[in-house]
PLY file of the C-alpha trace (Angstrom):
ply
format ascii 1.0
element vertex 572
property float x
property float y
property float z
element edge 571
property int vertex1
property int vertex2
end_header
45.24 105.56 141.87
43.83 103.68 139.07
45.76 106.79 136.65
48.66 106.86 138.60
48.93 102.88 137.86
48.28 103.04 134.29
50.53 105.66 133.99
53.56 103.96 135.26
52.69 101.10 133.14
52.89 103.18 130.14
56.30 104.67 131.03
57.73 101.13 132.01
56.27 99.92 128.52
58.00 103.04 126.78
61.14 102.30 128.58
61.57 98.44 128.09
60.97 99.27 124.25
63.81 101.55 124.39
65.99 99.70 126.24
65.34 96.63 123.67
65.69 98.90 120.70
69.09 100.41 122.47
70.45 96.84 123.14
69.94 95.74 119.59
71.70 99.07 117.93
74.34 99.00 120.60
75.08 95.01 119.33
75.41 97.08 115.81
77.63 99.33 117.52
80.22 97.31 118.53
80.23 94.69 115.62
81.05 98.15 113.19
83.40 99.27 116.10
81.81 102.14 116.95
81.08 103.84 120.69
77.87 103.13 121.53
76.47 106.71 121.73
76.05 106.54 118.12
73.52 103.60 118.66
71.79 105.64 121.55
70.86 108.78 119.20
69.77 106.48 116.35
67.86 104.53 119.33
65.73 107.86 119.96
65.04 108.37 116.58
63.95 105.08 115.45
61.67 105.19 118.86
60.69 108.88 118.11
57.74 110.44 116.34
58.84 109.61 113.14
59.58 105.13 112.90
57.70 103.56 116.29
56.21 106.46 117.90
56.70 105.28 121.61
58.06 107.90 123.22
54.84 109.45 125.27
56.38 110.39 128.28
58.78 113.06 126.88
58.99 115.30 130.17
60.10 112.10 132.66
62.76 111.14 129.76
63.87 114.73 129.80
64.12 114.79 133.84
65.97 110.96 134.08
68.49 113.01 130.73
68.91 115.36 132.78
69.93 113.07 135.78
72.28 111.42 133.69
74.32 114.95 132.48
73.95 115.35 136.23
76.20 112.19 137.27
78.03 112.35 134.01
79.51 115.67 135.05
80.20 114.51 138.17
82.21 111.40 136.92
83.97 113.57 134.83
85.08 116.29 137.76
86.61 113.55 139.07
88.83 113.17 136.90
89.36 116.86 136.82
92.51 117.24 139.05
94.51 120.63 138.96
97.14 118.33 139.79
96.22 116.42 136.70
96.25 119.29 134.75
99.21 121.11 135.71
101.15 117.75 134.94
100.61 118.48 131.18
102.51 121.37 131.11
102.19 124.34 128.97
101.63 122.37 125.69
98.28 121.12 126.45
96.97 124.84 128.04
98.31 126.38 123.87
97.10 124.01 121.85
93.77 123.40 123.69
93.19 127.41 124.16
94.34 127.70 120.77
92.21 124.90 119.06
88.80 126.23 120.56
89.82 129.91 119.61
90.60 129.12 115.62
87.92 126.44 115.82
85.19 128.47 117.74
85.67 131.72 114.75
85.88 129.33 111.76
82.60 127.65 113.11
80.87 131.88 113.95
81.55 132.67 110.30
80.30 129.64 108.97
76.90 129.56 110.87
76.61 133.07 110.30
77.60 132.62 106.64
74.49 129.64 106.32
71.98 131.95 107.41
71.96 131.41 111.23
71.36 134.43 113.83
74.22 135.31 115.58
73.42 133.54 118.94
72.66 130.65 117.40
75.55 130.77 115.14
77.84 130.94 118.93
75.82 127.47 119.69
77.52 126.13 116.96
80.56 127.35 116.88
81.08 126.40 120.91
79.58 123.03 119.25
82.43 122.81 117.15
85.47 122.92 119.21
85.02 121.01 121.85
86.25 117.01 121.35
85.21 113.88 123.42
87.50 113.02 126.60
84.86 109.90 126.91
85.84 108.95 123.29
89.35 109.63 123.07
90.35 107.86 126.19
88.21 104.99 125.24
90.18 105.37 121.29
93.40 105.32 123.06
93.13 103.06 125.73
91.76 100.10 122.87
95.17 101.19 121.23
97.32 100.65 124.23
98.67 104.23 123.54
98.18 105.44 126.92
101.71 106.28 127.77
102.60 107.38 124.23
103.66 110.74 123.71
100.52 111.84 121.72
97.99 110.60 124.22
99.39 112.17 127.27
99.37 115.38 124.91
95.60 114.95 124.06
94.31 113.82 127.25
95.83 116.99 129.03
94.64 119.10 126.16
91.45 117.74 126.54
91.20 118.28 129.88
92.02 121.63 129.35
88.73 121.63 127.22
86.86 120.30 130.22
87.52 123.10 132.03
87.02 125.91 129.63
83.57 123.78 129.29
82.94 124.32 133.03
83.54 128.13 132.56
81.08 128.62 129.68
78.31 126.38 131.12
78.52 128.47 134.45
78.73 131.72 132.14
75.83 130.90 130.10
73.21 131.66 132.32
74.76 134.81 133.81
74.78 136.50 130.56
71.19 134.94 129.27
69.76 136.46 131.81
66.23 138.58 131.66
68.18 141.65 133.55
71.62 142.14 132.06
72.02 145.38 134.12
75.49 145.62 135.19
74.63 145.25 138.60
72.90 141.59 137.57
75.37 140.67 136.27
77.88 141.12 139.06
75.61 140.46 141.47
75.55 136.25 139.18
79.39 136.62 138.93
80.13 137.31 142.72
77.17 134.59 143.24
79.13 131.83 141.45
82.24 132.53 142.78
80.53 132.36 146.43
79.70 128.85 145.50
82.30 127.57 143.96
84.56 128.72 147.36
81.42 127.12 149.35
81.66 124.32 147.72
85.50 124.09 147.63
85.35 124.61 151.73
82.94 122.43 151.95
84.73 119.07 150.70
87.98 120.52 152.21
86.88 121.09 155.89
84.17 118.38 155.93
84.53 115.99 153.34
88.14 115.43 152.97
88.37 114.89 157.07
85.72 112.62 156.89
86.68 110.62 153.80
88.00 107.58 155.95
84.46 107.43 157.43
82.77 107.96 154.55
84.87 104.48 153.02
83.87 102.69 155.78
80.80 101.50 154.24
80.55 101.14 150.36
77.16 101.48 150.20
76.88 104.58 152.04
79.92 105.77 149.91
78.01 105.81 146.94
75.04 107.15 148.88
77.09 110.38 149.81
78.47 110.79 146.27
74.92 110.78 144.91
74.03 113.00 147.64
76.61 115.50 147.15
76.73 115.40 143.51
72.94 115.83 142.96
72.65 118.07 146.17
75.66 120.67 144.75
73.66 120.87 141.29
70.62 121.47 142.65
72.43 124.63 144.86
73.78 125.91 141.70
70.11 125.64 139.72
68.40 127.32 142.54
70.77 130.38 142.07
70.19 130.53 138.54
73.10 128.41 137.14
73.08 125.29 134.89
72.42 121.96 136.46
75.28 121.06 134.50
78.01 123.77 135.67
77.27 122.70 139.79
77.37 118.68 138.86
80.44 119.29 137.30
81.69 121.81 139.77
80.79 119.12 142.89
82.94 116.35 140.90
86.18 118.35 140.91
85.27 119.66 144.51
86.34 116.01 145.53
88.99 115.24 142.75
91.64 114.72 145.62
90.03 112.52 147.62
91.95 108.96 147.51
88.18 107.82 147.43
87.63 109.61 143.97
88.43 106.54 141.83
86.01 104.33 143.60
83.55 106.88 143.87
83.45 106.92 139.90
83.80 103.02 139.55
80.43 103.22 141.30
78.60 105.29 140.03
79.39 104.51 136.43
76.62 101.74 135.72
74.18 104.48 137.00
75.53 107.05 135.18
75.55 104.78 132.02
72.04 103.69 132.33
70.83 107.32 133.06
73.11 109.00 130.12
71.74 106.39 127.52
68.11 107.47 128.67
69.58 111.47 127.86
70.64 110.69 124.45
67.80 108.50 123.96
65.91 111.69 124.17
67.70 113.57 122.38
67.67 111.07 119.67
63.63 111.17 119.42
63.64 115.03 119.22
65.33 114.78 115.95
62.92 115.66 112.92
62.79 113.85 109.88
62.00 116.96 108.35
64.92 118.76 109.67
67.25 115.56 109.50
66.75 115.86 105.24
67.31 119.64 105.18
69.84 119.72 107.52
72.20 116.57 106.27
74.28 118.66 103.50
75.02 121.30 106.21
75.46 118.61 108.50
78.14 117.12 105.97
79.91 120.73 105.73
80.41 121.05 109.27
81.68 117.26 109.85
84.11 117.35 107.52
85.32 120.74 109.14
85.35 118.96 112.34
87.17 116.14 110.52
89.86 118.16 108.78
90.05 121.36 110.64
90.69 119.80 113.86
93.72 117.90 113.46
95.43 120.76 111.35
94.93 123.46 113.81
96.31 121.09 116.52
99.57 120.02 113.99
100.30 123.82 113.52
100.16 124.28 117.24
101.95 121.15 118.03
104.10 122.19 114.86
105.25 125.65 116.16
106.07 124.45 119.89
108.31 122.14 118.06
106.84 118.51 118.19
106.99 116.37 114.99
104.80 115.94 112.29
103.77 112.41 113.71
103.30 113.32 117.14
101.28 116.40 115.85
99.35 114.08 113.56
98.20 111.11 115.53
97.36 114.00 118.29
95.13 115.58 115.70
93.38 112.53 114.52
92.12 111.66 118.35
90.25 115.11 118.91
88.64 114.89 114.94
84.86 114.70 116.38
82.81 116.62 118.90
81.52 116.22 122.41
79.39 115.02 125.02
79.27 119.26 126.24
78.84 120.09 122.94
75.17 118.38 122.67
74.83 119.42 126.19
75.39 122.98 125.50
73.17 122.75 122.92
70.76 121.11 125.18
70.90 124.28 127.23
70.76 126.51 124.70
67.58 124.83 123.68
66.46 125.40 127.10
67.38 128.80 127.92
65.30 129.57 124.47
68.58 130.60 122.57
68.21 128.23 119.70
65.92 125.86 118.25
65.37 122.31 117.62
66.67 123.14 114.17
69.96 123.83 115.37
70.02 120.99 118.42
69.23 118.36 115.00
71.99 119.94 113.43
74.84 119.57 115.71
73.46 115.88 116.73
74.05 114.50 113.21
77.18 116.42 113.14
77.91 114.40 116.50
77.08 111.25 114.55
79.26 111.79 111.91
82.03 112.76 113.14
82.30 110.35 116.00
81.57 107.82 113.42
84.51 109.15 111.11
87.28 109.77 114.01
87.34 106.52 114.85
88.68 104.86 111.69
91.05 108.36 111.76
92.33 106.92 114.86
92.16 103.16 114.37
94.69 103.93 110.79
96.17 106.59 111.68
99.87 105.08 111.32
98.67 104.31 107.84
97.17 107.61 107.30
100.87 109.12 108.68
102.55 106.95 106.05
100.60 107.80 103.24
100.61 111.70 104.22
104.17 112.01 105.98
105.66 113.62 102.55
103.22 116.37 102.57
103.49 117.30 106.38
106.84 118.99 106.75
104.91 122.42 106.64
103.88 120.98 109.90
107.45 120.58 111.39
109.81 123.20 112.55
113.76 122.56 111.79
114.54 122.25 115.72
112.37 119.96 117.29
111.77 120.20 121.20
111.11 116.33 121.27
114.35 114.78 122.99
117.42 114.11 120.77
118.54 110.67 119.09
121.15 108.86 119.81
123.89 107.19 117.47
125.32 104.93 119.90
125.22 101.80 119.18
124.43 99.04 122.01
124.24 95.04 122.08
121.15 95.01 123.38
118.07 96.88 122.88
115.12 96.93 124.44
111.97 98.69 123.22
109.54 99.60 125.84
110.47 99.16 129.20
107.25 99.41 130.85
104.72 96.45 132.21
106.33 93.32 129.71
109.36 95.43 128.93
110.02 95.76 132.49
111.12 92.07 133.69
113.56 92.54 129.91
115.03 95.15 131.30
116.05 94.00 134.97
117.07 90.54 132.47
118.84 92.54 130.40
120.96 94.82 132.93
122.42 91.53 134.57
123.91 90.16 131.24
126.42 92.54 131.26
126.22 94.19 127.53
126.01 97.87 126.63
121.84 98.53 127.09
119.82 101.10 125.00
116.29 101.34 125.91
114.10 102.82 123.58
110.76 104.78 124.26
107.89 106.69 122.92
107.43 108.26 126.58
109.40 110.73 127.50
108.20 110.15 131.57
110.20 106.52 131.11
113.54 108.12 129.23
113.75 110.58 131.76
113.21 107.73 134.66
115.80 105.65 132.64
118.30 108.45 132.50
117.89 108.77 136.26
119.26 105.04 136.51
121.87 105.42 134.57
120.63 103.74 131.84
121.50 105.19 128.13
117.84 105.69 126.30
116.24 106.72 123.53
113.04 108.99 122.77
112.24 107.81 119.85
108.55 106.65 117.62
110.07 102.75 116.90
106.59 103.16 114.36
108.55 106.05 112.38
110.78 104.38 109.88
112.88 107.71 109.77
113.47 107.31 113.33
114.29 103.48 113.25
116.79 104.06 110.35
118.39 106.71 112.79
119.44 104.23 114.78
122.40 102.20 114.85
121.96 98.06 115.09
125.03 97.42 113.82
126.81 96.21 117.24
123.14 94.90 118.23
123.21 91.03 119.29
119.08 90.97 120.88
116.93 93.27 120.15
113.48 93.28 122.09
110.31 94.87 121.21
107.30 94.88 124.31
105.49 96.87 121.69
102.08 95.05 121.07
101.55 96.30 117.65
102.17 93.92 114.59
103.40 97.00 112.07
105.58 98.27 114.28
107.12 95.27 114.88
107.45 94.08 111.62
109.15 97.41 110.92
111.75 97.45 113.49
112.82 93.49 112.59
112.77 94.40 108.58
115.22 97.57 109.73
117.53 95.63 112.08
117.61 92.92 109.89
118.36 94.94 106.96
121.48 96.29 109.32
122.59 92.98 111.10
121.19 89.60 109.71
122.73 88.11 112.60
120.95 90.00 115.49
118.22 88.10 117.39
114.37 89.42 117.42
112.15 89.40 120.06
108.85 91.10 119.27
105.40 90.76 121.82
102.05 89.56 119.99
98.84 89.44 121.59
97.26 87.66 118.97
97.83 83.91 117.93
97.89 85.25 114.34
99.62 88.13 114.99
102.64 85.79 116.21
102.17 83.34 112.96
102.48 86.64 110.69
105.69 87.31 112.64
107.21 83.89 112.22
106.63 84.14 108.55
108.46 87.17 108.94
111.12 85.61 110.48
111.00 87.06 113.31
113.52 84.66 115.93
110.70 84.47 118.58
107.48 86.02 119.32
106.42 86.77 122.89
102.53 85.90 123.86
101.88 86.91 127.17
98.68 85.05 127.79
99.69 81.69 126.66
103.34 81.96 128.21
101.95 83.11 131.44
99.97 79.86 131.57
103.33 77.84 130.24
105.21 79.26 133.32
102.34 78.26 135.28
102.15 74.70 134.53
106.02 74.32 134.15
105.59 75.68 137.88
103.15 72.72 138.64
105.41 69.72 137.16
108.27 71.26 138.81
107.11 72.04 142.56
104.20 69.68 142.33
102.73 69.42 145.94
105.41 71.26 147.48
103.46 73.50 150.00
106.52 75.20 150.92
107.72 76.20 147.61
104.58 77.92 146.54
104.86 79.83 149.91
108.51 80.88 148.83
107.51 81.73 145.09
104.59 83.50 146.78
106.40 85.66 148.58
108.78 86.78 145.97
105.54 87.42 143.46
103.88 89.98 146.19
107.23 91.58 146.70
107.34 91.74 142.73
103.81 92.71 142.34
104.06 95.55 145.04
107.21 96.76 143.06
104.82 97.21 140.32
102.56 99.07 141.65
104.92 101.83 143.25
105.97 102.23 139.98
102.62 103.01 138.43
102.50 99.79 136.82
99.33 98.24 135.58
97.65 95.27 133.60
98.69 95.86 129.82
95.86 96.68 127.51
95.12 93.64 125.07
0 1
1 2
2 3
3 4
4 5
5 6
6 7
7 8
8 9
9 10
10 11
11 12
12 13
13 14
14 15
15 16
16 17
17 18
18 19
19 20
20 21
21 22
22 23
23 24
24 25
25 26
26 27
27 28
28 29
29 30
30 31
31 32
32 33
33 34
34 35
35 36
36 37
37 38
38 39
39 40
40 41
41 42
42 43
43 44
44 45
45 46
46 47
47 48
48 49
49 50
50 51
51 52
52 53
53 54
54 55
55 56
56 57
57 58
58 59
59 60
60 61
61 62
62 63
63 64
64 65
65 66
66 67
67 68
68 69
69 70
70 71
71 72
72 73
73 74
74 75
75 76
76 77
77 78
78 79
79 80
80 81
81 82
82 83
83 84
84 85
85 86
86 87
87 88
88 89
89 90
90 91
91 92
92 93
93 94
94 95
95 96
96 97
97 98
98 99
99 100
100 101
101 102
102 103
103 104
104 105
105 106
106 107
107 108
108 109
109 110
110 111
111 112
112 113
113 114
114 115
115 116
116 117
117 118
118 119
119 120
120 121
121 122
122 123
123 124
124 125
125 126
126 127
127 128
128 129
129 130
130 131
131 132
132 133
133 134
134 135
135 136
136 137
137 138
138 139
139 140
140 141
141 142
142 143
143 144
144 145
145 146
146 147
147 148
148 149
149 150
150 151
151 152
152 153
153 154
154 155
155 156
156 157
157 158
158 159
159 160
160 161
161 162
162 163
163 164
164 165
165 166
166 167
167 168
168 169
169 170
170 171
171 172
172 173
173 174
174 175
175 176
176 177
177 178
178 179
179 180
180 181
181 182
182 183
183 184
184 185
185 186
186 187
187 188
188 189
189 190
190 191
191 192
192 193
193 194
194 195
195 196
196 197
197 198
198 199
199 200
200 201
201 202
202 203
203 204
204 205
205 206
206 207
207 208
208 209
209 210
210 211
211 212
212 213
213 214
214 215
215 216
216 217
217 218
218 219
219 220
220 221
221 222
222 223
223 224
224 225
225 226
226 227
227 228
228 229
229 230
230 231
231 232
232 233
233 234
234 235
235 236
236 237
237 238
238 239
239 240
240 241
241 242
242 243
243 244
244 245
245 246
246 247
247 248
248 249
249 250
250 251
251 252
252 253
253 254
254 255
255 256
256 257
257 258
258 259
259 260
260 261
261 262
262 263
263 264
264 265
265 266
266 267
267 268
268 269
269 270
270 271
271 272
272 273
273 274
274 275
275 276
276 277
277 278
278 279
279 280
280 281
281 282
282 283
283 284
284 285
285 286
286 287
287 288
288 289
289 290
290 291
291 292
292 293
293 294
294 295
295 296
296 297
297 298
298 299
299 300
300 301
301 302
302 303
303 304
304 305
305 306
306 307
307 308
308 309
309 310
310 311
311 312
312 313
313 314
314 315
315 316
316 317
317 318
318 319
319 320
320 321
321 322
322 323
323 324
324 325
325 326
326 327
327 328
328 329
329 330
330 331
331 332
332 333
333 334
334 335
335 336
336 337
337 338
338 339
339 340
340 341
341 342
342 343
343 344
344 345
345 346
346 347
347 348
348 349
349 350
350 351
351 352
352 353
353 354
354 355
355 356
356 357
357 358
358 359
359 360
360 361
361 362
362 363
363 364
364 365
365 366
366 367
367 368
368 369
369 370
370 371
371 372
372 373
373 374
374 375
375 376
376 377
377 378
378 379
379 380
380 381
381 382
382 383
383 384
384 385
385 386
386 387
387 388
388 389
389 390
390 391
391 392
392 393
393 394
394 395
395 396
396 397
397 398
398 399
399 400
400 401
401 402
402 403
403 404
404 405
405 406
406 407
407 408
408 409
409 410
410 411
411 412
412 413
413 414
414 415
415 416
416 417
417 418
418 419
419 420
420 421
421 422
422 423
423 424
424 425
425 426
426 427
427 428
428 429
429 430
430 431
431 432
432 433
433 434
434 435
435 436
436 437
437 438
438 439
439 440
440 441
441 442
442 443
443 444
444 445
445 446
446 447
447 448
448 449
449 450
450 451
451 452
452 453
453 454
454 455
455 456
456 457
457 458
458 459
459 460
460 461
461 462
462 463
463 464
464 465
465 466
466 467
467 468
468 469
469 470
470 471
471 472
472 473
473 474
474 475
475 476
476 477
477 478
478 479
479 480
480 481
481 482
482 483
483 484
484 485
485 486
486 487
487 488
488 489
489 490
490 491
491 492
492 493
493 494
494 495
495 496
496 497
497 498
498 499
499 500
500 501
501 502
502 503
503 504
504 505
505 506
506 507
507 508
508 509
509 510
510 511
511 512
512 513
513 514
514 515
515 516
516 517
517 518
518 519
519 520
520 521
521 522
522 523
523 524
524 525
525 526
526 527
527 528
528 529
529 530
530 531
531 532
532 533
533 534
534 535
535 536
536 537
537 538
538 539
539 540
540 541
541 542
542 543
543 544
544 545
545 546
546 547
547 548
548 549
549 550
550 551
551 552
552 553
553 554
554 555
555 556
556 557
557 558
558 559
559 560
560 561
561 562
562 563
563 564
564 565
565 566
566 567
567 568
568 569
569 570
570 571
C-alpha cells in the first residue's frame, strides 16, 4: 500500500511538472503565434532524459497518449460526414488523391535515397503527405476565410486525407502481420469489414433511435460517447487492428447524429488534456543525439513539405482550371504535416517497423513545418503579390471559376454574408441597379437564385478589381474584415469614380484610423456600433416595457432568419 502510495505521488509529481513546463511554453506559443502543439513536443523534451529528467513513469504517459489519439480520433470522425465529403465535389477527391500520390513517391525516393530501409522509408513518405485538418481549420478560421473559395477547397481536400488516413491505419496491421499467408490476410480483410458494418449497424439500429434519450441527460451523453468511442477501439485492438483505426472508425459511425456537435464540444477539454499528455511523450522520446544528426535531414524534408506541397496542389488546382490565387492560398494552408502523420509513426514504432531514429525525425519535421506554414498562411496575400508574375504556369487559359461581369451597377456590395447581409436587404429597397460581389461561389449561386446580378470574384486580386466597372457606382460597400483588401478596392474605385462613397468594415480601432487616413468615407466597426445602437436604443425607448417587447420580437424573428440561413457570429 505504502508502494502503491508513493508511486502515485511520483506520477502526480511528474505530471504537475509537465503540466507547469507545458503552460509556460504554450504562453510562448501563442505570444509567437504559433499552435500550441509545437510547445507540447518541446515540453517533452525539455522534461525528457536529456534537460530535467522527470519523466519516470514512461509506460502510464504512453497509456494516457494513447487515450488521447483514442478521443482525438473520435472528435475527428465526427466531423467525418460522407455528406460532408461528397459536398466538396470532385475537386477535393483529385487534388487530395493526387497530392498524397506525388507527395508519398517524392518522400519513398528520398528516404530511400538517405540511406533508410525501404519500410521505413514508406513511414516517411506516408509522413509526408498528409497535412493538419486541426491546423488548417484553426489557420483559416483566425483568418475569417471560412467561406472563401480556397478554404472550402482545402477543408474538403483534407478531409479527403482523413479518410485515406483511416484506410492505411486499418491496413497497417493487416499487412504487418506475423502470418501474411493469403488466407491471413483475407481472413483480417473480411474481419475489418465485419466491423466496420457492425459498427455501422450498430449506431444505425441502436444509437441513432435512441439519440433523443441519450440527450436527455448531458452528463450521461458524454458518458455514452466515452463509452462507445473507447469501447469500439478496444473491439478493433482485440482483433488485431490499431487502436487508432476503431476510435476513428466509432467517430464517423455517429457523424449523423444531430447530437454529434455536442458530443465533440464535450469531449474536447478531455481530449485536449489527454492529447497534450501524447505529445508530451512523444516530445521526451526525442534524443539529443539523434535531434543533432537528424536536424539537416530534418531541414531537407521541411522544406519539401514547405515547397512541394503547395506546388503539387497549384498544378492540380491549375489543370481543373482554378486560378493561380485560389491554387496558391490553397497550397499555402496544407504546407506542414499531421497529427496521423506522428501517429502513424507512433505505430510504426510500435508494430517494430521503424525506430526511434525515424519517429525523431519526422517530429522535428512536424515542428518545422507547422512552425513555417503558419507565417505561409498568415502572408500569403503578400506572398501572392510578390509571386503572382511567376505563377501563370499554374493557370490554364479557360478557367472553371465563374465568369466576370462588366456591368456596371450603382451600388455594390461586397460580401453579403453575416454584416453584408442587413446591406443587402438595405440596399435592395433603395431602388438602384445592385451587384453583389463574392469570393463564395455557394452565396453567387444563392444570389443568382434571387434574382440578384453577382459577381464571383477575389475583391483581394487587383486584376480582378480592375475588371470591374465603378464607373456608374454611387456606394460601394465592403463587409470584408481585412484592412488590404479594403484599402485596395477604395484606391481602385476611387481611381475610377472620385465621387463614389466607401464603406469598408474594420474590426480594429486602428484598422479604421488607417482607413480614414485613407480616405475612406466611413468605416464600419461592428463592436462599437453594436453598442451605439444599443444605447441610442436606451435614450430613445427609455423605460418603455412595451417597446423592448416589440423590438424583441422583431430581433428573434431576425435572429431565427439567420440561422436558417447558416448564419453565424463573424470571426474577429
Amino acid at each position: 500500500m505504502v508502494e502503491l502510495r508513493e508511486s502515485f505521488m511520483g506520477l502526480f509529481a511528474e505530471l504537475s511538472t509537465m503540466i507547469v513546463v507545458a503552460a509556460l511554453m504554450a504562453t510562448i506559443m501563442r505570444l509567437l503565434k504559433q499552435p500550441l502543439i509545437i510547445g507540447h513536443i518541446l515540453t517533452g523534451l525539455i522534461v525528457g532524459p536529456f534537460v530535467l529528467d522527470v519523466v519516470r513513469s514512461t509506460e502510464t504517459l504512453a497509456l494516457l497518449g494513447e487515450v488521447g489519439v483514442a478521443i482525438l480520433l473520435f472528435t475527428v470522425g465526427l466531423h467525418l460526414s460522407p455528406a460532408i465529403v461528397r459536398q466538396f465535389g470532385r475537386v477535393s477527391i483529385i487534388t487530395a488523391i493526387g497530392q498524397v500520390f506525388v507527395a508519398s513517391v517524392a518522400g519513398y525516393a528520398i528516404g530511400i535515397w538517405f540511406g533508410f530501409s525501404p519500410l521505413a522509408a514508406f513511414y516517411i513518405s506516408v509522413s509526408l503527405a498528409f497535412s493538419s485538418t486541426i491546423i488548417v481549420l484553426k489557420f483559416i478560421s483566425d483568418k475569417g476565410d471560412l467561406e472563401v473559395l480556397y478554404a472550402k477547397i482545402a477543408i474538403g481536400f483534407l478531409l479527403v486525407q482523413d479518410l485515406i488516413a483511416v484506410l492505411l491505419l486499418i491496413a497497417i496491421p493487416i499487412f504487418s502481420a506475423t502470418d501474411t499467408s493469403i488466407s491471413r490476410v483475407l481472413y483480417l480483410l473480411a474481419a475489418a469489414a465485419g466491423l466496420v458494418l457492425f459498427v455501422y449497424l450498430a449506431s444505425r439500429l441502436l444509437v441513432s433511435r435512441t439519440s433523443s434519450f441519450l440527450s436527455e441527460s448531458q452528463e450521461f451523453l458524454f458518458l455514452f460517447s466515452i463509452t462507445w468511442g473507447i469501447g469500439v477501439a478496444a473491439l478493433f485492438q482485440r482483433f488485431g487492428f490499431s487502436l487508432e483505426s476503431g476510435a476513428l472508425i466509432a467517430g464517423i459511425a455517429l457523424s449523423t447524429l444531430p447530437s454529434r456537435l455536442e458530443i465533440s464540444a464535450r469531449l474536447t477539454p478531455l481530449r485536449d488534456f489527454f492529447i497534450i499528455i501524447f505529445f508530451i511523450y512523444l516530445g521526451s522520446q526525442l534524443h539529443l543525439a539523434d535531434i543533432v544528426d537528424l536536424l539537416p535531414l530534418a531541414f531537407l524534408l521541411s522544406t519539401f513539405v514547405l515547397i512541394s506541397n503547395p506546388l503539387i496542389v497549384m498544378a492540380l488546382l491549375g489543370y481543373l482550371g482554378y486560378k493561380k490565387k485560389t491554387g496558391l492560398q490553397t497550397g499555402l494552408t496544407v504546407a506542414q504535416i499531421s497529427e496521423f502523420s506522428l501517429i502513424l509513426v507512433a505505430l510504426g514504432a510500435q508494430l517494430g517497423h521503424v525506430d526511434n531514429r525515424v519517429l525523431s525525425l519526422v517530429t522535428l519535421v512536424g515542428i518545422i513545418t507547422i512552425f513555417g506554414s503558419t507565417y505561409l498562411v498568415q502572408y500569403s496575400g503578400a506572398i501572392y503579390r510578390i509571386l503572382s508574375p511567376y505563377l501563370n504556369i499554374f493557370e490554364r487559359a479557360h478557367i472553371s471559376e465563374p465568369r466576370r461581369l462588366k456591368n456596371s451597377a450603382e451600388m455594390i456590395l461586397f460580401g453579403c454574408n453575416r454584416i453584408g447581409y442587413d446591406f443587402l436587404d438595405a440596399l435592395k429597397k433603395l431602388d438602384r441597379s445592385l451587384l453583389v460581389v463574392d469570393y463564395d461561389p455557394d452565396a453567387v449561386a444563392d444570389m443568382e437564385k434571387k434574382g440578384i446580378e453577382s459577381e464571383f470574384g477575389d475583391a483581394g486580386d487587383i486584376s480582378f478589381l480592375e475588371s470591374l466597372d465603378f464607373s456608374k457606382a454611387q456606394l460601394v460597400v465592403s463587409t470584408i474584415p481585412d484592412p488590404e483588401t479594403n484599402a485596395l478596392i477604395h484606391r481602385v474605385v476611387g481611381a475610377q469614380n472620385p465621387e463614389a462613397v466607401v464603406m469598408v468594415v474594420a474590426h480594429k480601432i486602428h484598422e479604421a484610423l488607417s482607413h480614414y487616413g485613407e480616405g475612406v468615407d466611413y468605416v464600419i466597426l461592428p463592436h462599437f456600433l453594436g453598442a451605439k445602437h444599443a444605447a441610442e436604443l436606451v435614450l430613445k425607448f427609455r423605460d418603455n416595457k412595451k417597446k423592448y417587447e416589440e423590438l424583441r420580437e422583431e430581433h428573434i424573428e431576425h435572429l431565427q432568419l439567420r440561422v436558417s440561413i447558416g448564419h453565424e457570429h463573424p470571426h474577429a
